[in-house]
C-alpha positions in Angstrom: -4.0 -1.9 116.0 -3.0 -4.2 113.3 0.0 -6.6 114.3 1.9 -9.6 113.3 0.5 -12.7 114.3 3.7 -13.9 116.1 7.5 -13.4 116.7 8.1 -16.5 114.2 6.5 -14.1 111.8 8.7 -11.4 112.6 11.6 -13.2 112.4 11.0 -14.0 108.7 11.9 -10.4 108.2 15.1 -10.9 108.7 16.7 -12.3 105.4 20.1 -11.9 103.7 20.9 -9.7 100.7 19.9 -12.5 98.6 16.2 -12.4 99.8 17.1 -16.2 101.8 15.8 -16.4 105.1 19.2 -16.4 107.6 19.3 -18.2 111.2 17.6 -15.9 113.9 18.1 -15.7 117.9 15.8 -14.8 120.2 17.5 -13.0 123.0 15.3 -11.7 125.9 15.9 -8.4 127.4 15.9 -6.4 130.7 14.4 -3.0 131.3 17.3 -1.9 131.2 18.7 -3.1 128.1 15.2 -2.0 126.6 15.7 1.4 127.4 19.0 1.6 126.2 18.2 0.4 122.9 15.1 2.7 123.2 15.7 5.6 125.5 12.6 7.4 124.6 10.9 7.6 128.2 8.8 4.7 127.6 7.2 5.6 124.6 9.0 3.1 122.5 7.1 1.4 120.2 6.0 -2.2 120.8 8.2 -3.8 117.6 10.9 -1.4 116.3 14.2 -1.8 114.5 17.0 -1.0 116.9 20.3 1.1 115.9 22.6 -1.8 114.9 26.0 -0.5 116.9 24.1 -0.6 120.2 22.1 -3.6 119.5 25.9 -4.9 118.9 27.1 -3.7 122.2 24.5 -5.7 124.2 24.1 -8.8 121.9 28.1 -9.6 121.3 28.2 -10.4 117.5 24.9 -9.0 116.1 24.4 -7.5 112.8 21.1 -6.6 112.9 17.9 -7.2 114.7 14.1 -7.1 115.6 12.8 -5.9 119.1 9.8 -6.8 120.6 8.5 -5.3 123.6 5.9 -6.2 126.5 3.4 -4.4 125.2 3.1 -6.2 121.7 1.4 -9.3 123.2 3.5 -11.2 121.4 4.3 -14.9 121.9 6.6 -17.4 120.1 5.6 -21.2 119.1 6.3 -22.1 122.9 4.1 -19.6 123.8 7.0 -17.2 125.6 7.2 -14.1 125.0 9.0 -10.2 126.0 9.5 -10.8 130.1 7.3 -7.5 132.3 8.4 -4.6 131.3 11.6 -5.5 128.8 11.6 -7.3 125.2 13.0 -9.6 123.4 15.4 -9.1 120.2 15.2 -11.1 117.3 18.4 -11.3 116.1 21.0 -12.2 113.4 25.0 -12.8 113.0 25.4 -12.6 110.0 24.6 -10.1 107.1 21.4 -8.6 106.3 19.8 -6.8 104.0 17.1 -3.9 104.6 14.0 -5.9 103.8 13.1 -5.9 107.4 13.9 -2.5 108.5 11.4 -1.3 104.9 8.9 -3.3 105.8 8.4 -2.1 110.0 8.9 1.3 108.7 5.7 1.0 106.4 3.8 -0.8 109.2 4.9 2.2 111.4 3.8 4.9 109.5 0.6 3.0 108.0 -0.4 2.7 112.3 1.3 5.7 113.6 -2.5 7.3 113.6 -4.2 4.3 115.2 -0.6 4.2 118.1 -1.5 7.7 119.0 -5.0 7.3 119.4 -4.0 3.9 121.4 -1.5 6.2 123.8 -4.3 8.5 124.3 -6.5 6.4 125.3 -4.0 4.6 127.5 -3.2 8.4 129.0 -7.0 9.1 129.9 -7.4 5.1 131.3 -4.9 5.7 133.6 -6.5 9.5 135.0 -9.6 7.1 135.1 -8.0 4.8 137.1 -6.1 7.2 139.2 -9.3 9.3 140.0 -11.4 5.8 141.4 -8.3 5.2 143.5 -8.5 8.6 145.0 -12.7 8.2 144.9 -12.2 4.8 146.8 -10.2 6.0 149.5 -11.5 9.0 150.5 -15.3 7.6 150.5 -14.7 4.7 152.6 -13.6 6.8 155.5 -15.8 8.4 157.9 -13.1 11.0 160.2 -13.6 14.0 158.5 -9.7 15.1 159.5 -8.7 12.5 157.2 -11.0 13.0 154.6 -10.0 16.6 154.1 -6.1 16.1 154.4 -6.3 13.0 152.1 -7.9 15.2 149.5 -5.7 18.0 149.8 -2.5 15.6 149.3 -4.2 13.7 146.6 -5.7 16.5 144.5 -2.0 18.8 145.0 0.0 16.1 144.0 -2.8 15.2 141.0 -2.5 18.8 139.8 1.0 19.4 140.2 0.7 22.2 142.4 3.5 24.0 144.3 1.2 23.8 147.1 -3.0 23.5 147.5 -5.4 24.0 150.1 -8.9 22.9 150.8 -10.6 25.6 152.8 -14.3 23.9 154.2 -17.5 25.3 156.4 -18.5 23.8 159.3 -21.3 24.2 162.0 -21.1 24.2 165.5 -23.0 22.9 168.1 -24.8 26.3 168.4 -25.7 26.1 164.6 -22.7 28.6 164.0 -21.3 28.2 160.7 -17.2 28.9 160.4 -14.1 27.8 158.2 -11.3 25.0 158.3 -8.3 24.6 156.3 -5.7 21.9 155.6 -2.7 22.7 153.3 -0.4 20.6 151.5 3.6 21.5 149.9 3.5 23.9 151.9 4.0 24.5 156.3 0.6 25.6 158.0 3.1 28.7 159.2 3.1 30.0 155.8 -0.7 31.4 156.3 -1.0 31.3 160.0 -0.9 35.1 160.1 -3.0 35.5 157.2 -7.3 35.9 157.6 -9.5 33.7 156.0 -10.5 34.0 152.6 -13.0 36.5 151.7 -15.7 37.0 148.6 -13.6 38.8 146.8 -13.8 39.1 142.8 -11.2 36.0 142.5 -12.7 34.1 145.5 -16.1 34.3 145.3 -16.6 32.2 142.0 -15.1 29.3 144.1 -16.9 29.9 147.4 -20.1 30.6 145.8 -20.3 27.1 143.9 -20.3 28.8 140.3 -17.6 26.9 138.7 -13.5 26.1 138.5 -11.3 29.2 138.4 -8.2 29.0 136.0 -5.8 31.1 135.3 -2.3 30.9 133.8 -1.2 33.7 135.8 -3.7 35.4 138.6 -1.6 38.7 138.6 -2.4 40.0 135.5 -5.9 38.6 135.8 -8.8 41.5 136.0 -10.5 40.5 139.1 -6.6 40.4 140.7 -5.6 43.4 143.5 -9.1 44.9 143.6 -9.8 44.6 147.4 -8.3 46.2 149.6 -6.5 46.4 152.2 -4.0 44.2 150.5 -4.8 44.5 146.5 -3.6 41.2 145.6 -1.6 39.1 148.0 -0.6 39.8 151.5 2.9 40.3 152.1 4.9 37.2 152.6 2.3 35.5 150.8 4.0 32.3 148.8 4.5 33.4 145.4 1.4 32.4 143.1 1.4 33.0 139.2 -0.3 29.9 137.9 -3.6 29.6 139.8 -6.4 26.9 139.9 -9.6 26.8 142.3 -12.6 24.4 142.6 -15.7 24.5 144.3 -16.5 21.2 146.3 -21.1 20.9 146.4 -22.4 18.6 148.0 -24.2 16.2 145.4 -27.4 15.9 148.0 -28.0 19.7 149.0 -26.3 21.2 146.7 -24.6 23.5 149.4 -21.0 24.8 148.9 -18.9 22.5 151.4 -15.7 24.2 150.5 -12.9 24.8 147.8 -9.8 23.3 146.8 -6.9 26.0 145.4 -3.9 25.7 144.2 -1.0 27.7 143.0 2.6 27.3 141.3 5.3 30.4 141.1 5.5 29.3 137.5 2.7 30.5 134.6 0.8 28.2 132.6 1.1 25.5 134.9 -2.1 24.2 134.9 -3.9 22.4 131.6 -7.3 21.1 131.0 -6.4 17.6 132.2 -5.1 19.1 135.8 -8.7 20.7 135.9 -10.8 17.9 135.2 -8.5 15.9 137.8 -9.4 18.7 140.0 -12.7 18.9 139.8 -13.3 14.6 140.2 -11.5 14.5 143.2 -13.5 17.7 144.3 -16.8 15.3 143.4 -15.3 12.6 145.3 -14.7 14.8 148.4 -18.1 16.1 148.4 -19.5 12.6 148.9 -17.2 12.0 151.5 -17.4 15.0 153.4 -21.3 14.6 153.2 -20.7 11.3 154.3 -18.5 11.9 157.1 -21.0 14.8 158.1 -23.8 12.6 158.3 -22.2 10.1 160.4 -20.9 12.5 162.9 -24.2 13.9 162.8 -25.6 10.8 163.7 -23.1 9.6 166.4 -23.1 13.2 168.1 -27.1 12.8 168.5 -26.9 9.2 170.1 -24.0 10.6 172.0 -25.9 13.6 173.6 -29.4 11.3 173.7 -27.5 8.4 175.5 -25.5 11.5 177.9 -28.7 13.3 178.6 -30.4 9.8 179.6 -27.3 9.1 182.2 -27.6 10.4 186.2 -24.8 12.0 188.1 -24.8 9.0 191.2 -26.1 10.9 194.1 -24.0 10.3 197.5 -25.0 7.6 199.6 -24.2 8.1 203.1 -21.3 5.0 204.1 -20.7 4.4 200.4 -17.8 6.1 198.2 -19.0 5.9 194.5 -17.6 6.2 190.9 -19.4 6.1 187.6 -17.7 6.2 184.4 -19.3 6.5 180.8 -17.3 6.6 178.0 -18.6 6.6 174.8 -16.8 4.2 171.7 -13.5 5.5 171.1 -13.6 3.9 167.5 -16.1 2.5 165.4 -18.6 3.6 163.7 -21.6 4.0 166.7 -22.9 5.1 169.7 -24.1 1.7 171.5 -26.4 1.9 174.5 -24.9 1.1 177.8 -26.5 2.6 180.8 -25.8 3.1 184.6 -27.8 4.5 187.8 -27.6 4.4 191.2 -31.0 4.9 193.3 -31.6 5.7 196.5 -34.6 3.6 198.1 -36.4 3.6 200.8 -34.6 2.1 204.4 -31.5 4.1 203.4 -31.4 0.7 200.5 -29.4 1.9 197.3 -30.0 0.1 194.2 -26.7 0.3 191.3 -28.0 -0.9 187.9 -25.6 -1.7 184.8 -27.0 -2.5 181.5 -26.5 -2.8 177.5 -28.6 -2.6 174.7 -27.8 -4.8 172.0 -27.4 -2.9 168.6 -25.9 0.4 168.0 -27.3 4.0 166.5 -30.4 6.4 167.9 -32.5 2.7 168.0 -30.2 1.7 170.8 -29.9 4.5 172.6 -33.5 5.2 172.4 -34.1 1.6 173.7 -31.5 2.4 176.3 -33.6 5.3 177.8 -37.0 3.1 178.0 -35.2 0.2 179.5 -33.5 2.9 182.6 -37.0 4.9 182.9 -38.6 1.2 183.7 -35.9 -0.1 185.9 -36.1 3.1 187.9 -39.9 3.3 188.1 -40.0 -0.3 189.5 -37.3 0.3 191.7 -38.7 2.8 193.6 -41.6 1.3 194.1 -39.9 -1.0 196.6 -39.8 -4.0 194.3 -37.1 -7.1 194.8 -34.8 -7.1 191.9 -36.4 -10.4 190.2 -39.5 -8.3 190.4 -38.2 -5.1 189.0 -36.3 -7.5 186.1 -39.5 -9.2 185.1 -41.3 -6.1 185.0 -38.6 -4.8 182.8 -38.4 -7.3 180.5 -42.4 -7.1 179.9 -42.4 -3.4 179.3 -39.5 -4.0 176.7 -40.9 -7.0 174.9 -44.4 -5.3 174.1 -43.0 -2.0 173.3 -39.6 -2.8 171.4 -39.2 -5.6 168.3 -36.1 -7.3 167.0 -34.0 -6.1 170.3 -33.0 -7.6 174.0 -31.0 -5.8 177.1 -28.6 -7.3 179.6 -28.9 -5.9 182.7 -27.6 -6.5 186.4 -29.8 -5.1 189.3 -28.3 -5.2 193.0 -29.8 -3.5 196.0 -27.3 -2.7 199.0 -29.2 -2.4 202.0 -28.3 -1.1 205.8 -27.1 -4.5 207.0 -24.3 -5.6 204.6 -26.3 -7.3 202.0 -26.7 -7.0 198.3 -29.1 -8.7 196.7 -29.0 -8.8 193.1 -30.7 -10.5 189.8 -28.7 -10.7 186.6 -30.6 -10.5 182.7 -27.7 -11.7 180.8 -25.3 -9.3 182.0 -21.7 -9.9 182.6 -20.8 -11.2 186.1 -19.9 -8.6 188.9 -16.8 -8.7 190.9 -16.4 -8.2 194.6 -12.9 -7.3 196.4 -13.2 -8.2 200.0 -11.8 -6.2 202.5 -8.5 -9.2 202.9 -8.3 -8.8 198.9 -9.4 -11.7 197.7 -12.0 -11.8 195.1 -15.6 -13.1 194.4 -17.1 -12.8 190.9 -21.2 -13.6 191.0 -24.2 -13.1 188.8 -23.3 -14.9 186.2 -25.7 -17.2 183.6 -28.8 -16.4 186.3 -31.1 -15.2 183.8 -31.9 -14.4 179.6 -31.6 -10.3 178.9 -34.7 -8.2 178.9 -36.9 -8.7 176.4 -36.7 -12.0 176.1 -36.8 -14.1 179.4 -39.4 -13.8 182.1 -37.8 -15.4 185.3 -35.0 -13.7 187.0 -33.7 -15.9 190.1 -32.4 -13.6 193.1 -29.3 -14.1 195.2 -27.8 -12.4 198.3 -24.0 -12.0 199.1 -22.7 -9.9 201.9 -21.1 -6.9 200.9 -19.5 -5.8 204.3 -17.8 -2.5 205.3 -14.1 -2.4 203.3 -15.4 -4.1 200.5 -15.7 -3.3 196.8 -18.1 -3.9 194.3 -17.8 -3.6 190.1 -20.1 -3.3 187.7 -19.2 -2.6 184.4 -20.4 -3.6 180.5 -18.6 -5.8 177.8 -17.2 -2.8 176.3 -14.6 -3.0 179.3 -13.8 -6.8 178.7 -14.0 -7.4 175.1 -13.2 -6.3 171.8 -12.7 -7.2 167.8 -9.0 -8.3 168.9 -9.8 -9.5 172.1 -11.8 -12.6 173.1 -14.1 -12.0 176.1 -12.6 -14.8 178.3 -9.3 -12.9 177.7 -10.2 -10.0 178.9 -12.1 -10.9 181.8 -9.3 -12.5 183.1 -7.3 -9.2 182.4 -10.0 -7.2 184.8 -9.6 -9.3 187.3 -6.1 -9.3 187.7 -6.0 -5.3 187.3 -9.0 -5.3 190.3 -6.8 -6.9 192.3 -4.0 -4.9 191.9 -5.8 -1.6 192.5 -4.3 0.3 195.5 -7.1 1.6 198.0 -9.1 3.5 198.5 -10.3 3.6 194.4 -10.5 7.0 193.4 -12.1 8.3 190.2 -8.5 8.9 188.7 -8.2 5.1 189.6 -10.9 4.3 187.2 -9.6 6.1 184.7 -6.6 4.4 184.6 -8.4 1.0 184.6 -10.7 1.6 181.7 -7.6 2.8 179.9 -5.2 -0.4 180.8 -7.6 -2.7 179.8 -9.2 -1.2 176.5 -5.9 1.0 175.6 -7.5 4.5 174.9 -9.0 2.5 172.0 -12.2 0.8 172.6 -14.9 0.1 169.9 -17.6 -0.4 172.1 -19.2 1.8 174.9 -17.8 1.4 178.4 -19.9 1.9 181.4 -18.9 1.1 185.3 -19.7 1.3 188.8 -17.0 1.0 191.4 -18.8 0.9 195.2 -16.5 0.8 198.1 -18.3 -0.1 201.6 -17.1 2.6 204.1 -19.7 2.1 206.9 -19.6 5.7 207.8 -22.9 7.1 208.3 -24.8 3.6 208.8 -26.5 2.4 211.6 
């Protein structure tokens, strides 16, 4: 759009009735002051002649003026210009003649074309932009709760909808498909007693993926009140005259994920630009919900692979035990933390702790081969540096790019435990007087990658407590791992006795706060002595 080269050049407009040039102010205005001069709802135009009387109420002895706004771009010889938002009048004290006023009304009829196009452009820039802000959020989350509800506020209040809803399929765990809803503008009470949608001759365009639905009023649309039993809306139904509904495909299967709708009391509320909004926040929710499927799809596996892969601890005879696994609260995946407990031969018991390093199926899949060899070696009667360095063999020729931390202690008949540590976390013993040991620690590399696992023995006698647990206990993105081990050991200490499994509970959720990003796996042993020899 064609434009003068500079406010000095606009200021030359302003001449008396003689044709001479006359002295000029700049004067910069507020927002406010702009909008008075120009209340036209932001439309104004960038340089415009202002109604002399007001321009005289503002600027105390003006006779005539010049106003520049923000948008014009415009800078003087010092290079300032309109402030954010406001303007800046040129202006003059004493008489004028019309020279300027003629010549901004040619410029603003010979670019009134070129201003609208400019607007329009501006207009569809800013759906642009307002359509990637919507795309960027809802992609970059995974929970599928938020996904949904964020689209069904965004795409109601892009619309302009008295209220919308986003009715979506999932599928269960038995492969059973059913419906979900979230509503915005309106309570979820206002449909609680009504069914789900069916196919019917309005809904079935939108359920069936064949294409948007609008209508400037749905009840004197054909396909309206055909079904029974209620032949158009339900009584007590929120009113709908101006209706709007969008499929959501996925843009990998193509299957129908759902379908936004929305509706108004008011007719003709819905235009062309409301339905392509619609239908790019619809495009954006499809590759969100496909994302968040797929991630859930993925965690659930690791979830069920690493659960199936995890013994109930079978009762040993003198010895009161609790296990706990609790899969990552937040985050995106399922790590692989494992525990057993194995009975051995000589009425011996072996506990095991251990986590793979990485996350996904990989880990818990590396999880599984790393249990199935401790176990096997176990059994066969092996000492834990034995059983460690058998391990770690088995893991380094049949896994790449990976390692495992593990701790191995054997409790035998006589009060002992000996152990051998692969770069786990240290355990922690409460003696029968309270006082606490912490050993293991720094005695060997993780599976994988050392060979040599030195062995120790500590007595663990009857009244005494031992803890295992993994890192996902002790440390997390806010928390440093020195921190937190300092926390466990002053919550061990304070445990009443004897530690029940609600005990547990309540440690894992002190020190990790209900929200832990890792996996958490422990083994609380108390001594009792009954039943031994």
């Amino acid at each position: 759009m064609p434009r003068p080269a500079a406010l000095s050049s606009l200021a030359a407009l302003l001449t008396g009735p003689d044709g001479r040039p006359v002295p000029v102010e700049r004067v910069v205005l507020t927002a406010a002051q702009r909008s008075m001069l120009c209340p036209c709802d932001g439309a104004s135009p960038m340089v415009f002649v202002p109604d002399p009387d007001v321009l005289a109420a503002l600027v105390r002895g003006a006779t005539a003026g010049v106003v520049v706004t923000a948008e014009a771009g415009l800078a003087g010889d010092d290079g300032a210009g309109p402030p954010p938002g406001g303007a800046v009048a040129l202006v003059a004290r004493t008489d004028v003649g019309e020279g300027h006023r003629r010549v901004l009304e040619a410029f603003a009829a010979g670019t009134a074309a070129v201003q609208h196009t400019v607007d329009v452009l501006r207009a569809e820039a800013a759906v642009i932009d307002a359509l990637n802000s919507v795309g960027r959020r809802l992609t970059a989350q995974l929970d599928l709760d938020r996904v949904v509800q964020d689209a069904t506020d965004a795409a109601t209040t892009a619309v302009g909808a008295a209220f919308g809803a986003f009715f979506y399929n999932l599928v269960d765990q038995f492969g059973e498909s059913y419906t979900l809803y979230t509503l915005s503008g309106a309570p979820r009470e206002a449909f609680e007693r009504f069914p789900m949608p069916r196919n019917t001759a309005v809904f079935a365009p939108t359920f069936d993926g064949e294409g948007t639905v609008r209508s400037p009023d749905i009840t004197v649309d054909p396909r309206f009140g055909r079904n029974a039993p209620y032949h158009g809306m339900p009584e007590g139904h929120l009113p709908v005259r101006s209706y709007l509904a969008v499929p959501v495909i996925s843009p990998t299967s193509g299957e129908v994920l759902g379908g936004f709708f929305f509706g108004h009391p008011e007719p003709g509320r819905f235009t062309d630009r409301h339905e392509y909004l619609a239908e790019g926040i619809a495009g954006y929710s499809a590759i969100a919900l496909d994302n968040s499927r797929l991630f859930e799809r993925e965690r659930n596996l690791a979830r069920e692979l690493s659960r199936s892969m995890l013994p109930e601890a079978p009762p040993v005879a003198g010895l009161e035990i609790v296990t706990r696994y609790l899969p990552a609260a937040t985050g995106s995946k399922i790590g692989g933390d494992w525990f057993d407990v194995i009975p051995l031969p000589g009425d011996a018991t072996a506990f095991v702790i251990g986590d793979v390093v990485g996350h996904g199926v990989t880990a818990a899949t590396v999880m599984g081969q790393a249990r199935t060899a401790v176990r096997c070696y176990a059994v066969l009667g092996l000492p834990p540096s034995r059983v460690l360095h058998q391990t770690s063999a088995v893991l380094s020729a049949f896994t790449a790019s990976t390692f495992v931390t593990c701790f191995y202690a054997v409790h035998s008949a006589d009060g002992t435990l000996r152990y051998a540590n692969a770069g786990h976390l240290p355990a922690l013993l409460r003696h029968v007087d309270g006082t606490l040991t912490e050993f293991g620690e720094a005695l060997g590399q993780p599976l994988g990658v050392g060979a040599s696992f030195p062995e120790r023995t500590i007595r663990f006698g009857i009244g005494d407590e031992l803890l295992l647990y993994t890192d996902g206990l002790v440390e997390s993105r806010t928390r440093d791992l020195t921190v937190g081990m300092g926390w466990l050991r002053s919550a061990v200490a304070a445990l009443p006795r004897p530690v029940t499994a609600e005990l547990c509970d309540g440690l894992v959720a002190e020190l990790t706060g209900g929200a832990h990003d890792d996996d958490v796996a422990l083994i609380h042993v108390r001594n009792t002595g009954r039943g031994v020899a």
